[in-house]
N, C-alpha and C positions, 0 to 999 in steps of 0.2 A: 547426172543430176536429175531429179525429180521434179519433172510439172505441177503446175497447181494442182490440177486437175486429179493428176495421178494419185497427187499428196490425197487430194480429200477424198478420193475413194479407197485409198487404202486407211483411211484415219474411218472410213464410214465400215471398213471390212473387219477392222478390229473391233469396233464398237459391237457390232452383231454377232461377231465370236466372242466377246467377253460377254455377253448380254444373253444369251445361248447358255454359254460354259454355266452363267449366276441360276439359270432356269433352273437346268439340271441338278445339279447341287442343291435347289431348293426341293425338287419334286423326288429325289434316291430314298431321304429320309422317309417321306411320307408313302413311298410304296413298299419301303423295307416295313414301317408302319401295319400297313392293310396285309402282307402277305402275312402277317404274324397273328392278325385278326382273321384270318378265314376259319371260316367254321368247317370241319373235318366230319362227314356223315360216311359210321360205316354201319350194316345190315350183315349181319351170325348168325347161321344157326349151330346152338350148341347142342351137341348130340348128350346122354345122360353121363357126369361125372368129369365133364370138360367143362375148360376154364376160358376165358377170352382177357388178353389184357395190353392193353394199351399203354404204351410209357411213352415221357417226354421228359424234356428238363424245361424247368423252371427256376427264374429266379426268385428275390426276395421283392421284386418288387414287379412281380406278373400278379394276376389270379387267371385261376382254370376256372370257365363255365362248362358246365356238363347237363345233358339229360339223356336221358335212356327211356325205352319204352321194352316190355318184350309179354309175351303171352301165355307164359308160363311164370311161376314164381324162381328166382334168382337170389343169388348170395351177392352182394356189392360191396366194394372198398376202394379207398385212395389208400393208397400205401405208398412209401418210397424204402428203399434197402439200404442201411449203414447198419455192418456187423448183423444187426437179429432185424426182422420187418417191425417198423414199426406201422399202429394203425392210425391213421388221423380219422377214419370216418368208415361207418360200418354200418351196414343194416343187412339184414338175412329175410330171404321168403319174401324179397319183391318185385312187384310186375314194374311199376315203373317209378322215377327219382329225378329230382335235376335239383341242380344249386351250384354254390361254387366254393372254391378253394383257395386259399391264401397261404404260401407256405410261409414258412417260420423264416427259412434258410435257404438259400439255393442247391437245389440236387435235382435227381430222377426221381419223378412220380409217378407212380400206374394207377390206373383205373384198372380193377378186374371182377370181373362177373364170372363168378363159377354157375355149372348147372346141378346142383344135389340133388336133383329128383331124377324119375328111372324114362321120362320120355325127353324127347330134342324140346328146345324152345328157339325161336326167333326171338333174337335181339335185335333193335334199332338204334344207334347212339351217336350222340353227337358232341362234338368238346370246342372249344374255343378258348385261347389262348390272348390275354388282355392286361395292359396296363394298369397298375391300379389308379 
């Protein structure tokens, strides 16, 4: 048989493991959350007729922030691959860009920076991945 005493430290032992257990469960979400919002900085150099390109998946209800910076002029696109490329967004001959993206549908989407011109250029870029 169980003492008072015993009872109410074991009735105070559950209290603080289920009180614990509620914490956790409250804080998984919000760090699965932030790890999804970290901002991703990578630094390229593209040597002449090289391409750089970053893929991730998205869903229908992310948007992609992005911006780039780089010191020579660049070809830029979001694209995702089903069957043929399609383009969502395109510019050619520039140094730097940022905005963001909301897909349609859920897939793979790349960001890729080719270099057309005959010298390297540094790339800087950055993406970030967010609810809408």
């Amino acid at each position: 048989m169980v003492s008072g005493d015993m009872e109410v430290e074991l009735i105070a032992k559950l209290i603080r493991l289920m009180v614990t257990a509620a914490a956790v469960s409250l804080v998984s979400p919000v760090a699965a959350q932030d790890a999804s919002k970290s901002t991703r900085v990578v630094t390229k150099t593209l040597v002449a007729s090289e391409a750089q390109k970053e893929c991730l998946s998205l869903n229908n209800r992310q948007r992609l922030h992005y911006k780039f910076r780089a010191d020579g002029p660049l070809n830029f696109k979001v694209s995702h691959q089903e069957e043929k490329e399609i383009i969502d967004f395109k510019r050619d001959g520039t140094e730097s860009a940022s905005g963001s993206f909301m897909p349609r549908k859920s897939a793979d989407y790349c960001l890729v920076w080719t270099n057309a011109g005959k010298r390297s250029v540094t790339l800087r870029y950055e993406y970030q991945r967010a609810a809408q």
